[in-house]
BALOMAR-465939 format. One record per residue (C-alpha): residue in one letter; x negated, y negated, z negated. Coordinates in steps of 0.25 Angstrom, whole numbers, plus 5000, padded with zeros to 4 digits. Layout:
BALOMAR-465939
AXYZ;...
//
This chain:
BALOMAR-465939
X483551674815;X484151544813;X483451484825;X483751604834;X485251564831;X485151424835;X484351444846;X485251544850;X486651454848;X485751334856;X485551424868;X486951464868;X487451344866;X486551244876;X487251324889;X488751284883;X488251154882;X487851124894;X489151204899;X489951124893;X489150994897;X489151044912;X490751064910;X491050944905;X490250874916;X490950944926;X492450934920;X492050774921;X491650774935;X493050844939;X493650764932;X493250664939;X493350714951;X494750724950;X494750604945;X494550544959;X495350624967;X496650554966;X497950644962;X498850564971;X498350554985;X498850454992;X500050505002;X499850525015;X500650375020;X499650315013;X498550365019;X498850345033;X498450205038;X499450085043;X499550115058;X500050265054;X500950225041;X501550145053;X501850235062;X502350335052;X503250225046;X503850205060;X504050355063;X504950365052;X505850285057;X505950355068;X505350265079;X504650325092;X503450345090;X502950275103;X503450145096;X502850175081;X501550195089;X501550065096;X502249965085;X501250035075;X500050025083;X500349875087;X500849825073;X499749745064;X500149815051;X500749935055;X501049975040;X501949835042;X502749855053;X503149995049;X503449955035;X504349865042;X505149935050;X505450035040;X505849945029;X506849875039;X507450035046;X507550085030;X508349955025;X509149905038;X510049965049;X508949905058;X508250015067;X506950045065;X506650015082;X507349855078;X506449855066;X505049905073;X505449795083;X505649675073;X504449725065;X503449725075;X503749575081;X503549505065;X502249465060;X502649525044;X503549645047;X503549675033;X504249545030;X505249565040;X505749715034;X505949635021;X506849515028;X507649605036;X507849685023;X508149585014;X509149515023;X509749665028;X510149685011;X511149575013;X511749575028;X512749625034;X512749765042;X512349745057;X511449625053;X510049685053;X509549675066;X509949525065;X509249505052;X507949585058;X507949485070;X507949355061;X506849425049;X506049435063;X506249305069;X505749245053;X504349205053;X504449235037;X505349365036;X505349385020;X505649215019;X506749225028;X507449345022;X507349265009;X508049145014;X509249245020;X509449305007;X509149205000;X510349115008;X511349215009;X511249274993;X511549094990;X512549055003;X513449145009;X512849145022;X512749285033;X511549335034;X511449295049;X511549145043;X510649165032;X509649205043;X509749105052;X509849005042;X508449055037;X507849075050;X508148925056;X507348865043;X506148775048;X504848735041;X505148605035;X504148485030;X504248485017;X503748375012;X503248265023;X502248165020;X502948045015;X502347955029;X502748085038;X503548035051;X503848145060;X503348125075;X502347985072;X500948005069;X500247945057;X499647815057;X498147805060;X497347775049;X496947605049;X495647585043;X495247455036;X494747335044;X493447295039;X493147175031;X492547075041;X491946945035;X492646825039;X492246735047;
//
């Protein structure tokens, strides 16, 4: 009697086990399933490669589209030249057709939205298209806005005087050789005369 019921609880027993074992394996693998699907997928812009983020950039400024298609497809970094252009539109009264211009003829478009930027914060009205030439003609953008701010926040200088202050500064020796003599050639090198026995 006794061994009927234990057999009989083993049996009913063995199939919840095995329930339970085949449940818990399967809650783990979705688990982890969900696990790898990630809850935020990344937005639309993100997705979309340099050459597109480009020319959407542009269209939003409300460029034609024959031009977003040529400055896009023509620019090294596309992502570069857009970022460009709108930073400059949003932040200055500079048009966004002078500012797709300027962009495309520097080697760091990036570096020229910053100067034109930085040195806009402290002009005068009507100045920009002034201060987006000079940013352009600079060989290092972000150095020269630094020297125009830099000067005017110190010396109460216009900020066309500022510029061209900082545009007109030359790469200098700094420290000669102590025997350096513009324009004359070193001496050559003597060697030592031999010892000749006398005669």
């Amino acid at each position: 009697m006794m061994i009927r019921k234990i057999r009989s609880r083993l049996g009913s027993s063995a199939p919840a086990q095995r329930w339970r074992k085949g449940g818990l394996l399967g809650l783990s693998l979705v688990a982890l399933t969900v696990g790898l699907i990630p809850l935020n997928p990344a937005p639309a812009s993100a997705r979309r490669n340099a050459y597109e983020r480009c020319a959407a950039e542009l269209l939003d400024r409300q460029l034609p589209p024959e031009t977003v298609a040529l400055a896009c497809s023509a620019a090294l970094r596309p992502e570069e030249l857009s970022k460009c252009v709108e930073e400059i539109d949003s932040r200055t009264d500079i048009l966004a057709e002078d500012a797709l211009t300027r962009c495309q003829e520097v080697r760091r478009p990036l570096e020229l939205a910053t100067c034109v930027v930085d040195i806009t914060d402290d002009s005068t009205e009507g100045e920009a298209p002034l201060i987006l030439d000079f940013c352009r003609r600079s060989l290092l953008p972000t150095q020269f806005s630094r020297c125009v701010v830099g000067l005017q926040n110190q010396i109460d200088l216009v900020t066309s005087q500022a510029m061209s202050v900082c545009i007109d500064t030359r790469d200098r020796v700094v420290s000669p050789l102590p025997n350096f003599i513009p324009g004359r050639e070193p001496p050559a090198p003597t060697r030592p005369s031999p010892n000749l026995p006398s005669t």
